[in-house]
N, C-alpha and C positions, 0 to 999 in steps of 0.2 A: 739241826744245829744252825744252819744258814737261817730259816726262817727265827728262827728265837732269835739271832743275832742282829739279824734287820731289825726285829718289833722293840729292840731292848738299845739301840745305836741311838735313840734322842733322849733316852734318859741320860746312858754315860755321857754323851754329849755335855748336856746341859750340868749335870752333875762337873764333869771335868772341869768344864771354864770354871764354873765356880769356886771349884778345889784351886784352879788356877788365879783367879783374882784374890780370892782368901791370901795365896801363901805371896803374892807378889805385894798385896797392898802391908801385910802381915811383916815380912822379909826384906821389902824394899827389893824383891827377885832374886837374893841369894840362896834361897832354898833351891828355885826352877832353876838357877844358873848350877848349882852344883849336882842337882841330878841331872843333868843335862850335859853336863862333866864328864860324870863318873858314866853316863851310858857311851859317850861318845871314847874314853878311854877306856874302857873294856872289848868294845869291838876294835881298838887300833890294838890292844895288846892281841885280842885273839886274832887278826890278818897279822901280827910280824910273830907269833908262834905257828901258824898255818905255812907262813911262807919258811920259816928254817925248819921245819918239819918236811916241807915238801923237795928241801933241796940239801936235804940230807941223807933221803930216800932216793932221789932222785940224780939231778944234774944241775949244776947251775945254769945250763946252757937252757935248759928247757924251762925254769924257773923265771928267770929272769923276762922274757919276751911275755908272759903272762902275767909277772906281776906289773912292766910299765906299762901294758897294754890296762890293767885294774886300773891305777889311777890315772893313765887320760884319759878315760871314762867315767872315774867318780869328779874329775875335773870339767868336763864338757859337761858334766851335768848341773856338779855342782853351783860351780859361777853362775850359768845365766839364773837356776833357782833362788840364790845369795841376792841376784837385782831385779830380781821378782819378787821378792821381800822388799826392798829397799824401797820399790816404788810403790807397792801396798802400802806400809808405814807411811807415807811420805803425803 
């Protein structure tokens, strides 16, 4: 499976951007921006049902220290990745 997936990565590759330029020059990027959306608001619905799942089960005492420890971590990450974008674009 790994070897298929290596020899078949510059096809999706090149296939992708393409799909990607099509729907941006197509959309003026409302299509990319909305699936982009809807993936980004599906994974925050599924961490706040994980986390009152976990502290319903559990404790808030024990919930709590792991969920702010989750995002200052998607935070240290995030940001400098956001101006590492920025400076790419740029």
């Amino acid at each position: 499976m790994i070897f298929w997936m290596h020899r078949q990565a510059a096809a999706w590759c090149t296939a992708l951007a393409a799909n990607v330029r099509t729907a941006v020059s197509a959309t003026r990027g409302w299509g990319l921006f909305g699936v982009a959306f809807l993936a980004v608001g599906r994974e925050g619905i599924e961490l706040a049902l994980l986390l009152v799942a976990t502290t319903l089960s559990g404790s808030v005492t024990a919930t709590a220290p792991g969920a702010a420890l989750g995002i200052a971590a998607a935070a240290l990450t995030g940001v400098p990745i956001r101006l590492i974008t920025l400076k790419i674009q740029t």
